[in-house]
C-alpha angles and dihedrals in degrees: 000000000000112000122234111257106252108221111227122245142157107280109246095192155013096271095048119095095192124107150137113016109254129179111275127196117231107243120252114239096209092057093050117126120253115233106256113253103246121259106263076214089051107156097202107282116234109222115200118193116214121174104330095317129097131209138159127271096254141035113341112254106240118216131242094288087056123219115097082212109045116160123003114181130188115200154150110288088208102062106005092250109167103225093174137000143171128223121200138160107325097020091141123164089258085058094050099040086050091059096040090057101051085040094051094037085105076221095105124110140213111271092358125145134204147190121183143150125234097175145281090294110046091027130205123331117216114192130180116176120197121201098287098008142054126199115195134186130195113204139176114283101256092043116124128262085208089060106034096057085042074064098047091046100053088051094048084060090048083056092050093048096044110040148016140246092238080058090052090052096042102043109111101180136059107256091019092135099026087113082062092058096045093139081057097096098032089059096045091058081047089062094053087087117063095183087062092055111021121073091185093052090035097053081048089056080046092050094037091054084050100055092035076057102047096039084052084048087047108044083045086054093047086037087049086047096045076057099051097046095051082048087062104050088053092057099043084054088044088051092049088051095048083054101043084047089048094048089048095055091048091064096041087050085052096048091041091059093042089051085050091050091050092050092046082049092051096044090046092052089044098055093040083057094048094046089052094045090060104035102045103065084051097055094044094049088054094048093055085045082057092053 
């Protein structure tokens, strides 16, 4: 998503990361970012809302150029001159020529913060200016304001560390103190990863895993009991064939033992016939002997 143009103005405290009014470049429509299709596997995104500037609850989607953290600059506040920088993924020319002109407007003030847009190739630029010095960052798009000062912050304390003010003011040449600042790049990689740096983000990768977890738990359960019912039915259809088989030979076990009482009918009657058959004219010729 495109981000919404912050219009510059003086910081007014301490949570505010706007500052000295500095040129900005109209973005080009054409070269606006399309809203991403949605996962057909979306787990749910978890959207967090920091200072005006949204972003979603895990990594930052890069743009097309790559590198959440693509280009961080310290220079002179006076004149704009770069005294050290960092270039990471997506540190195209575009991306460099964008910092050294704000740096070099001559429109930056003391202590004065600032978050705009250019657009979804260069990215965002950050700026916080001290007294004599200014550091900026250009970042992807969706990158947070939150992180991206806690950057700015921790090398302003390099510089500190590194260098003095009477440096700053001396130095004639771009990268002259570039070997003061050597944690710089070091820092800005770190940065990358938002989950290394960030609680906020990290807690939302920690809440995201969990719902990607529960909603696996929950479509394997629907998907057990799919099974099981299936399961049942089949039984239920198993147990009225085992009846209807049960009810048939139970028929045939009735008319079996009919068709066995029939035959032993048939073969008594057969054998009392015969018997008689044979007895009786005996019977009748002794009885005629004893006449």
């Amino acid at each position: 998503t495109q981000l919404a143009r912050v219009t510059p103005r003086r910081a007014t405290g301490p949570d505010t990361h706007r500052g000295s009014h500095a040129p900005r470049r109209a973005p080009d429509p054409s070269s606006r970012a399309k809203p991403a299709s949605p996962n057909p596997r979306s787990r749910a995104r978890l959207v967090a809302v920091e200072n005006g500037v949204t972003h979603r609850g895990e990594h930052p989607s890069v743009g097309t150029m790559g590198g959440n953290v693509r280009y961080a600059a310290y220079a002179r506040l006076s004149d704009g001159l770069t005294l050290a920088s960092f270039k990471g993924k997506g540190a195209t020319a575009a991306v460099t020529e964008t910092a050294h002109k704000v740096l070099r407007s001559g429109n930056l003030k003391p202590n004065g913060q600032l978050t705009v847009t250019v657009d979804a190739t260069i990215g965002t630029l950050h700026l916080a200016a001290g007294d004599g010095d200014v550091l900026a960052v250009i970042t992807a798009p969706d990158y947070p304001r939150r992180s991206a000062f806690k950057l700015l912050d921790e090398i302003r304390e390099m510089v500190r560390a590194g260098c003095r003010a009477e440096d700053v003011g001396a130095a004639t040449r771009e990268g002259e103190l570039q070997s003061a600042v050597p944690a710089m790049a070091s820092t800005c990689r770190r940065y990358e990863d938002l989950g290394e740096v960030d609680k906020l983000t990290a807690v939302s990768l920690q809440v995201e895993e969990v719902k990607a977890t529960m909603e696996g738990n929950i479509n394997k359960m629907l998907d057990n009991a799919e099974t099981v019912g299936a399961v049942e039915d089949k039984a239920e259809a198993l147990r009225d064939g085992a009846q209807q088989f049960q009810r048939r030979s139970d028929n045939i076990k009735r008319a079996m033992w009919w068709r066995l009482v029939k035959i032993k009918l048939i073969f008594g009657l057969l054998f009392v016939v015969v018997l008689g058959y044979i007895f009786i004219p005996i019977i009748v010729k002794a009885s005629d002997d004893s006449d």
